[in-house]
C-alpha positions as CSV (number, residue, x, y, z in Angstrom):
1,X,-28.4,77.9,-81.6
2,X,-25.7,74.8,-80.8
3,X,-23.5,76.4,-83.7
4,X,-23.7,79.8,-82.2
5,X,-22.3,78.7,-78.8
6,X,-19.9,76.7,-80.5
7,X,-18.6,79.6,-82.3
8,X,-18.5,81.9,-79.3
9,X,-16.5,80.0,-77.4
10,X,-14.3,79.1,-80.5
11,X,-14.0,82.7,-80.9
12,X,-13.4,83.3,-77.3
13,X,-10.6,80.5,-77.1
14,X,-8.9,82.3,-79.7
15,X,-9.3,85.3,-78.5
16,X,-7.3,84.0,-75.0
17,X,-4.8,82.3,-77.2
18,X,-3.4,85.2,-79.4
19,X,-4.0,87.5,-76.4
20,X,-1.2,85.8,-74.6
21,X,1.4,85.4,-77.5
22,X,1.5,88.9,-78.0
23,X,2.4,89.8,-74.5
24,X,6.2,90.2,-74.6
25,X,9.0,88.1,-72.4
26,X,9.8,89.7,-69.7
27,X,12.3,89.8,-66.8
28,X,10.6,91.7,-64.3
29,X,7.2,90.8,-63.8
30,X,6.4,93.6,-61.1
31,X,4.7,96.9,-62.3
32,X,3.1,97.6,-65.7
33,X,5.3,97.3,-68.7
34,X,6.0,100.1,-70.1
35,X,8.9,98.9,-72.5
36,X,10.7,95.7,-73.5
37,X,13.4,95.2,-76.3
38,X,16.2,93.3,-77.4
39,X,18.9,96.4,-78.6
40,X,22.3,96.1,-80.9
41,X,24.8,98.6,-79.6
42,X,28.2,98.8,-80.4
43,X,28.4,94.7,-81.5
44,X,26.9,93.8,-78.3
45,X,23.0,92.6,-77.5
46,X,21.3,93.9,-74.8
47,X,17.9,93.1,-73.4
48,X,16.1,96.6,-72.1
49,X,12.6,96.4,-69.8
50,X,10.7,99.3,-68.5
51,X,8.3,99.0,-65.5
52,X,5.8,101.4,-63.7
53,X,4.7,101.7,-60.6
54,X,1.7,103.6,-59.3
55,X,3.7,105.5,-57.0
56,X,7.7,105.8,-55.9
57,X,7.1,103.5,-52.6
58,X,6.2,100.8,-54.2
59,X,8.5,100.9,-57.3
60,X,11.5,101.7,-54.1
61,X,10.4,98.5,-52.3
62,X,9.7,96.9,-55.8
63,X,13.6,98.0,-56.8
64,X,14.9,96.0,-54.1
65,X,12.8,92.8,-54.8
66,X,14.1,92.7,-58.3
67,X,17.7,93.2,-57.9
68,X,18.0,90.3,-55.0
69,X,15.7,88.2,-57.4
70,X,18.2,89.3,-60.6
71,X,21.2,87.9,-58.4
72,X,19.4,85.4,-56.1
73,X,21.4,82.0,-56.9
74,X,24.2,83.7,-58.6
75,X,27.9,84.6,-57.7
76,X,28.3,88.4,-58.0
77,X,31.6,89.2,-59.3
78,X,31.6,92.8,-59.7
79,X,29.4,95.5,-58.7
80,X,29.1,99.3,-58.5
81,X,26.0,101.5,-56.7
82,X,26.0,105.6,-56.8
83,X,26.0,106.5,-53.6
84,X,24.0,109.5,-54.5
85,X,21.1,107.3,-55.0
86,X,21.2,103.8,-53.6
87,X,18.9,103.2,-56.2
88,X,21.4,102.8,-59.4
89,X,23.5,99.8,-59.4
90,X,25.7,97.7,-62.5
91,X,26.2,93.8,-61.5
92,X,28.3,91.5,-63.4
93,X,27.4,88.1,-62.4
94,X,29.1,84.8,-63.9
95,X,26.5,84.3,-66.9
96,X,25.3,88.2,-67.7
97,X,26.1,91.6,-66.3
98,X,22.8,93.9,-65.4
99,X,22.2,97.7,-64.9
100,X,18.9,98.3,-62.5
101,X,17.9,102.0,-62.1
102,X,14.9,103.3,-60.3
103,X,13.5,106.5,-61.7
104,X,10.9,107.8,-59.5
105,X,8.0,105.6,-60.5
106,X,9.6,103.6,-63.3
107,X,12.5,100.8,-62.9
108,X,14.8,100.4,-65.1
109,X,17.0,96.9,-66.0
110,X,19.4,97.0,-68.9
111,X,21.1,92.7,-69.5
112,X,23.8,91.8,-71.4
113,X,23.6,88.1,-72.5
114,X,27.1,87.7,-71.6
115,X,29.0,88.9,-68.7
116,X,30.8,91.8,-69.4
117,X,33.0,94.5,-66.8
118,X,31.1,97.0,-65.2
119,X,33.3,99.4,-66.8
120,X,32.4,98.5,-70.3
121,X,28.8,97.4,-69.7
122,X,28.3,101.1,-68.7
123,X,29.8,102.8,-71.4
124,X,27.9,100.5,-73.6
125,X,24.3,99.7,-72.0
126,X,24.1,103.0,-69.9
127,X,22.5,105.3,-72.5
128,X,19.6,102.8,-73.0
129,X,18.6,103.5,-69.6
130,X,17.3,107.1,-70.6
């Protein structure tokens, strides 16, 4: 009996343990993951992380939580928002440039891992965003 509740919770513990290594890094935590990738395009790296959202009023209120937490201790150096949708924006800070885009229920982000102009970050990273 002792070696069966020993081996439960043996199995249990490992269970918990290779449960949580296989969960992915990610930069937004809000939302369920719906993807998360590290992409080669054109010579550069870029990180790529889909979120969803039960519905678009929380992933709009959640959209605006993540870029001020993507920026929050960081000098912006250049930026660019569509003003057809307020909800589209490319940041270049001083260590990495971002793209955020909210799409209905899903957000978006798209990160270089080193800062890059907004210019070329979109021709580059853009197309991942789809």
């Amino acid at each position: 009996m002792l070696l069966l509740v020993v081996s439960a919770i043996v199995a249990a513990t490992a269970i918990i343990v290779f449960g949580k290594q296989k969960k992915p890094n990610r930069i937004m935590q809000e939302g369920k993951l719906v993807k998360s990738e590290t992409v080669c395009r054109d010579g550069e790296m870029f990180y790529v992380d889909k979120v969803a959202f039960k519905d678009w009023h929380i992933s709009l209120h959640s959209f605006y939580l993540i870029s001020d937490r993507l920026s929050e201790g960081h000098t912006i150096v250049e930026q660019r928002w569509s003003y057809e949708d307020f909800c589209d924006v490319t940041i270049r800070l001083e260590d990495y440039t971002y793209a955020l885009n909210r799409q209905v229920e899903v957000i978006a982000l798209v990160r270089s891992f080193r800062p890059m102009p907004v210019d070329e970050f979109d021709r580059k990273a853009r197309p991942l965003i789809i």
